[in-house]
C-alpha positions as CSV (number, residue, x, y, z in Angstrom):
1,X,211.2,-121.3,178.6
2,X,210.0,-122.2,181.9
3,X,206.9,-120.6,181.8
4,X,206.6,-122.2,178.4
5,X,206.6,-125.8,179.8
6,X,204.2,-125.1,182.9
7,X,201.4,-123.7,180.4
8,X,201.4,-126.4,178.2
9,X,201.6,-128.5,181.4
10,X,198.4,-127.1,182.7
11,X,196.5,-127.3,179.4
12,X,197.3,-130.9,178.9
13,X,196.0,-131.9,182.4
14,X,193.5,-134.2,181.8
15,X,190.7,-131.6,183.7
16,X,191.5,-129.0,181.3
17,X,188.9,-128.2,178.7
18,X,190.0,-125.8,175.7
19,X,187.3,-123.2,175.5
20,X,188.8,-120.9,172.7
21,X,191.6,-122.2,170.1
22,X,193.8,-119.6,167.9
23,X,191.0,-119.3,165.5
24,X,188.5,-118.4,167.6
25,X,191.2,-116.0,169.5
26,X,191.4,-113.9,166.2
27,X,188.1,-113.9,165.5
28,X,187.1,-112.3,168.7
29,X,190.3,-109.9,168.7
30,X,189.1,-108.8,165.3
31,X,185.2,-108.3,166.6
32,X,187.0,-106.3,169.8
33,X,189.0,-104.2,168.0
34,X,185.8,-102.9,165.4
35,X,184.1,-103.0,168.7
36,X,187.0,-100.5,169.9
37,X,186.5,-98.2,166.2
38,X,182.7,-97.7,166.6
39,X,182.6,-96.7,170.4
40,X,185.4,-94.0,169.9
41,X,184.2,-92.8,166.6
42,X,187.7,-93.6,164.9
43,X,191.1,-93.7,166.9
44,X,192.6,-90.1,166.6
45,X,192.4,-90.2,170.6
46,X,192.8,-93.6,171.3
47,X,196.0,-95.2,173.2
48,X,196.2,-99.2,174.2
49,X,197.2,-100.1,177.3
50,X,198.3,-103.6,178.0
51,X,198.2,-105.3,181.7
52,X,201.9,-106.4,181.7
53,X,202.0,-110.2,180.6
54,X,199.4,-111.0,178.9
55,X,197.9,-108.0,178.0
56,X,200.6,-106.4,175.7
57,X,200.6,-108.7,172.8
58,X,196.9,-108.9,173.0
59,X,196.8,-104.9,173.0
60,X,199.7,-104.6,170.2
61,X,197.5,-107.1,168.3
62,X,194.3,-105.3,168.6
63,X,196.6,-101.9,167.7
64,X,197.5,-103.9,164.0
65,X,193.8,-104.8,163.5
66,X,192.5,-101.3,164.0
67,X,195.6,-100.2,161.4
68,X,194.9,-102.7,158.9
69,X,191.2,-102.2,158.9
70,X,191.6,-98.2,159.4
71,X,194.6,-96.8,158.2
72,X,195.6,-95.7,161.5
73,X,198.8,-96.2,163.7
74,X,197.2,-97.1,167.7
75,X,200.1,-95.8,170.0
76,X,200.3,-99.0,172.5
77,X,202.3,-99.3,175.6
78,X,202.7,-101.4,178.6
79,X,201.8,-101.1,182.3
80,X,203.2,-103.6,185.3
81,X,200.7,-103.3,188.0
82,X,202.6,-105.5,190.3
83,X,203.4,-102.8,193.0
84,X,199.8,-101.2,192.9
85,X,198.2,-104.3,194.0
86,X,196.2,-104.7,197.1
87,X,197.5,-107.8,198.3
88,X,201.1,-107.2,198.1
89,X,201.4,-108.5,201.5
90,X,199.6,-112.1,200.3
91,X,202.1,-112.1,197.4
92,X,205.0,-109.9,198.1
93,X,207.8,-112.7,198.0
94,X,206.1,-114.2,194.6
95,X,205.7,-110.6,192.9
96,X,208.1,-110.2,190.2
97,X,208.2,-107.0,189.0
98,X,208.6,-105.7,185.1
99,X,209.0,-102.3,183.5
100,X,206.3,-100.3,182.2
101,X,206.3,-98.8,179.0
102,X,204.3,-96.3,178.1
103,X,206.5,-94.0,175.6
104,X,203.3,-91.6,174.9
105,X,201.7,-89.2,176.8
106,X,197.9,-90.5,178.0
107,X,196.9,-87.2,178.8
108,X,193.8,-86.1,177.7
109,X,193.5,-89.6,175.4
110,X,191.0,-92.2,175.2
111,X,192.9,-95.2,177.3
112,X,191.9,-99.0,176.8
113,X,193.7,-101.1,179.6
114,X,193.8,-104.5,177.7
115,X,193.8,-107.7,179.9
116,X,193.7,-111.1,179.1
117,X,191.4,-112.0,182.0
118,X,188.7,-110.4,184.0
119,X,188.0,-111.8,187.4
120,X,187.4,-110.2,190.8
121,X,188.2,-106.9,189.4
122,X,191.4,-105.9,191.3
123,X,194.2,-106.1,188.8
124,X,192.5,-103.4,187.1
125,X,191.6,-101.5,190.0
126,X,195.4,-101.5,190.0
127,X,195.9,-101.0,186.6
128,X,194.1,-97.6,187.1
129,X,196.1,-96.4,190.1
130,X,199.3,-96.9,188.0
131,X,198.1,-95.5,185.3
132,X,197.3,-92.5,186.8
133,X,201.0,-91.9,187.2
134,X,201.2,-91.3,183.5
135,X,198.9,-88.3,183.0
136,X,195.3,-87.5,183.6
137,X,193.2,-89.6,180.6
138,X,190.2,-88.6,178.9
139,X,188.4,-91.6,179.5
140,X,189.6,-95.1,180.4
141,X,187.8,-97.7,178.7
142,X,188.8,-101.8,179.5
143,X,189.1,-104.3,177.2
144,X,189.2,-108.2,178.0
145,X,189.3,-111.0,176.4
146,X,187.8,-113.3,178.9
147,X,185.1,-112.0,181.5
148,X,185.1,-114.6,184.1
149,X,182.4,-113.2,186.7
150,X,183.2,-113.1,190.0
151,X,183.7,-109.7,190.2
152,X,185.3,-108.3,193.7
153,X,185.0,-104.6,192.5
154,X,182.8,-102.6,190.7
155,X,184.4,-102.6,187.3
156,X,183.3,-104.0,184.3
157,X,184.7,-104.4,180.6
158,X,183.4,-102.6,178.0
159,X,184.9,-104.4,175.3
160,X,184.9,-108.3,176.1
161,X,186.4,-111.2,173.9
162,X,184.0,-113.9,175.5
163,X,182.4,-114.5,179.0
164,X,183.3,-117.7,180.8
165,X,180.9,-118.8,183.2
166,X,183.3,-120.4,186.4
167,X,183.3,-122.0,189.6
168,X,185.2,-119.7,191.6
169,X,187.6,-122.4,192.5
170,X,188.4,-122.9,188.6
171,X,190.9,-121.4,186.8
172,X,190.9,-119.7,183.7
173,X,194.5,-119.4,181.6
174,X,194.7,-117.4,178.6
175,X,197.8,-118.5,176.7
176,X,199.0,-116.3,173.6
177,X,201.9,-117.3,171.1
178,X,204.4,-114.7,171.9
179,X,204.5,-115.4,175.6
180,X,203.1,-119.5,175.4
181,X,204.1,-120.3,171.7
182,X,200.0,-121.3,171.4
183,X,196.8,-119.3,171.3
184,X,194.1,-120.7,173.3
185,X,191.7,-120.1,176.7
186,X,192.0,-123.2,179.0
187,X,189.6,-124.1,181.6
188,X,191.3,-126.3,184.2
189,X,189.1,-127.6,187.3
C-alpha cells in the first residue's frame, strides 16, 4: 500500500507531466504484442520474460493479447535481477530482493525480457546474466514499453511501447494497475 501512495504522490507533483494514460498503454501493448507475432513467425517458441516489478504484469498482459488474438497460450514467468546488478555496492542496503519465477524451461526458446523502462541499459544487462541461469535460449529478444535514451550499454529494444526523449536528470515512472492501481507513464522533472 505504501508503494501505492508514493506513486500517486510522484504523479501528482505539480512537475509531473502524464505522457501515456491507460488508453494509450493498451494501445501500444496491443501494437507490441502483434509486433512480438510477426518477428517470431507465430509463438510456438516464444517464452515472456518479465523484469521483476514492473515487467510481469506488462509481460502476462502482452501473453493474453498474443492468446486472444492467436489462439495461443505464451508461457510467462518472472525474473528478479536484484543480485546480478552492477552496482550492488551503490544500492546494497536499498536492494530488496524477490523470487523469480520462471516454471518453464528457456532452453532452446525464443526469450522476450519485458521491462517497463529502458534507460542506460544495465538492468537488462542484468536481466541476461540471470537468465542465463535458467537454460541456454534460442534467442533473447527485449521488449519495453518506454525507451528513454541514455543508453550506458549496448543494448537496444526490439520491441518498444514509445520512446521518451529525457533529460538525464528526469525521471521516467511507469505505473501499471496491478502494482499502482492506475495505468499511465509519468514524466517528473
Amino acid at each position: 500500500m505504501a508503494e501505492i501512495k508514493r506513486k500517486k504522490k510522484i504523479a501528482t507533483d505539480k512537475t509531473a507531466k502524464i505522457i501515456m494514460d491507460n488508453v494509450e498503454v493498451g494501445r501500444v501493448l496491443r501494437r507490441m504484442a502483434r509486433q512480438i507475432v510477426e518477428a517470431n513467425k507465430g509463438v510456438k517458441e516464444v517464452v515472456l520474460v518479465g523484469v521483476i516489478q514492473r515487467g510481469v504484469p506488462l509481460a502476462k498482459r502482452l501473453a493474453d493479447i498474443i492468446e486472444k488474438e492467436e489462439g495461443e497460450k505464451v508461457p510467462v514467468g518472472g525474473l528478479d535481477v536484484s543480485l546480478y546488478r552492477d552496482d550492488l555496492n551503490k544500492k546494497g542496503e536499498y536492494i530488496e530482493v524477490r523470487k523469480s519465477e520462471i516454471p518453464f524451461s528457456v532452453n532452446d526458446k525464443t526469450v522476450v525480457l519485458v521491462d517497463d523502462v529502458i534507460f542506460a541499459g544495465r538492468t537488462t544487462r542484468a536481466a541476461l546474466d540471470g537468465l542465463k541461469d535458467y537454460g541456454r535460449a534460442a534467442k533473447v529478444q527485449l521488449a519495453a514499453l518506454v525507451d528513454r535514451g541514455h543508453r550506458e550499454l549496448p543494448i537496444h529494444p526490439d520491441f518498444i511501447g514509445k520512446v521518451i526523449p529525457t533529460a538525464k536528470d528526469e525521471k521516467v515512472s511507469v505505473e501499471v494497475y496491478e502494482v499502482d492501481g492506475v495505468d499511465r507513464v509519468v514524466l517528473n522533472k
